[in-house]
C-alpha positions in Angstrom: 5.8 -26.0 12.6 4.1 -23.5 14.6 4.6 -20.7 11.5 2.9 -23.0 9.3 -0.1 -24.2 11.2 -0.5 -19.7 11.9 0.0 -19.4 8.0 -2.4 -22.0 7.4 -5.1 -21.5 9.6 -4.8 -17.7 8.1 -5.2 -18.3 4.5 -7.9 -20.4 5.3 -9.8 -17.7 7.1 -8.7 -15.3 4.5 -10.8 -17.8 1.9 -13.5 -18.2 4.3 -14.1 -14.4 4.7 -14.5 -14.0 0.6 -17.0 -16.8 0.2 -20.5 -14.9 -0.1 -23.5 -16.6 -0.4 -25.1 -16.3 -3.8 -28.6 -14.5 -4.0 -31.2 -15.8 -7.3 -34.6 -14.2 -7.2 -37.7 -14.6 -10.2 -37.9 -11.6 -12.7 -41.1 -10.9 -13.7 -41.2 -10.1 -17.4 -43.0 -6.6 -16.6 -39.5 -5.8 -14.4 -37.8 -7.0 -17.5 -39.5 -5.5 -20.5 -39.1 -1.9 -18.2 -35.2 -2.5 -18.1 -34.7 -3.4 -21.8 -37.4 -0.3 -22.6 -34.9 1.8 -20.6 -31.7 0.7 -22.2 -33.2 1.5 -25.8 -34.2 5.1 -23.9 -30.6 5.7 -23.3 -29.6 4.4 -26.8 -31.6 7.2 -28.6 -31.2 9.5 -26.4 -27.2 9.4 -26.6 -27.7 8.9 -29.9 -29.6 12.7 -29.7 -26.9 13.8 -28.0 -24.6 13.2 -31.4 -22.7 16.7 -32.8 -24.4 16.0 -36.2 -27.7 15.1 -35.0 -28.3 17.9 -32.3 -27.4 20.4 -35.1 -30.1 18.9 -37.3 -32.7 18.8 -34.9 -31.5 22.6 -34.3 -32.1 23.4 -38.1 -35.3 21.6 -38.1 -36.1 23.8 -34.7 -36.8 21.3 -32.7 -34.8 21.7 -29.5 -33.0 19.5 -27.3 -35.7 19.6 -24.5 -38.5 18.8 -27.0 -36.6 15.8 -28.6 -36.1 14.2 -25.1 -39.5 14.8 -23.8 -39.9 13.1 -27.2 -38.3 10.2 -25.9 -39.5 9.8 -22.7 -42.9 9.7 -23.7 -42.5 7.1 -26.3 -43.7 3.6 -25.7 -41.2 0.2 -26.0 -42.2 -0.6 -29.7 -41.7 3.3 -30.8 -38.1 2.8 -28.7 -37.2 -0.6 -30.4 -38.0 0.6 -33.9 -35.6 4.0 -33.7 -33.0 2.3 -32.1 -33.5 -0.6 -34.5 -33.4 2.8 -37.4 -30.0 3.6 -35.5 -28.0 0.7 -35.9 -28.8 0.8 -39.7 -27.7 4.3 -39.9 -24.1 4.7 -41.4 -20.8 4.6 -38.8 -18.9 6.9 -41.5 -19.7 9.8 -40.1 -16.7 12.2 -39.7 -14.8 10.2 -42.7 -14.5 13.0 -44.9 -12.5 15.5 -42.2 -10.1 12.4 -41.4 -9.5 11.5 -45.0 -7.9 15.7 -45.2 -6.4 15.2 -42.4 -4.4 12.5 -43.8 -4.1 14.3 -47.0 -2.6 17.3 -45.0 -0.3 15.3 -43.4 0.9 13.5 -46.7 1.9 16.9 -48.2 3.8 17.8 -45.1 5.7 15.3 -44.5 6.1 15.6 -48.9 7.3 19.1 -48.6 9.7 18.6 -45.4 11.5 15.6 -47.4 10.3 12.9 -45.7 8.5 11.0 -47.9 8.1 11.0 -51.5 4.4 10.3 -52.0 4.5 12.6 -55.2 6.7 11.3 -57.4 9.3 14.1 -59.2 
């Protein structure tokens, strides 16, 4: 009896202790507009950051620093129309090196017996 009333008395103080009063607070739209600007900051500039694109801006010569400095000074409408330009961009960017890869595989596993992908 004495057990259950400890156990009891401790699992109730164990719920008590994770109960944590709940904090809501007004946004301004200004504090709001500056979050969603920054998110769309980090957007392009990871896109930047891309194998494919940093080599292009590097045959264009413009540099990394430049292109960030770029970004930084842009304003929320230049941000939302680039990353608007990224999502619309292609995903199929490395699609040619995984389609050889395949291929390569295909003929190995051809040659060592395993398959017969090409037909005799």
């Amino acid at each position: 009896m004495f057990k259950t009333l400890i156990m009891n008395a401790l699992v109730a103080l164990a719920m008590v202790a994770m109960i944590t009063p709940a904090q809501a607070n007004l946004v301004s739209t200004g504090d709001t507009l500056a979050l969603e600007a920054g998110s769309l900051e980090t957007r392009v500039e990871a896109y930047l950051l891309r194998d494919g694109v940093a080599a292009e801006l590097a045959v264009l010569g413009v540099s990394h620093e430049m292109a960030m400095a770029r970004v930084a000074n842009m304003s929320a409408d230049e941000l939302e129309q680039i990353a608007g330009r990224i999502d619309q961009m292609p995903a199929g960017e490395g699609a040619i090196v995984i389609l050889g890869v395949v291929f390569l595989v295909l003929i190995i596993l051809e040659l060592v017996g395993v398959t017969n992908v090409f037909r005799r």
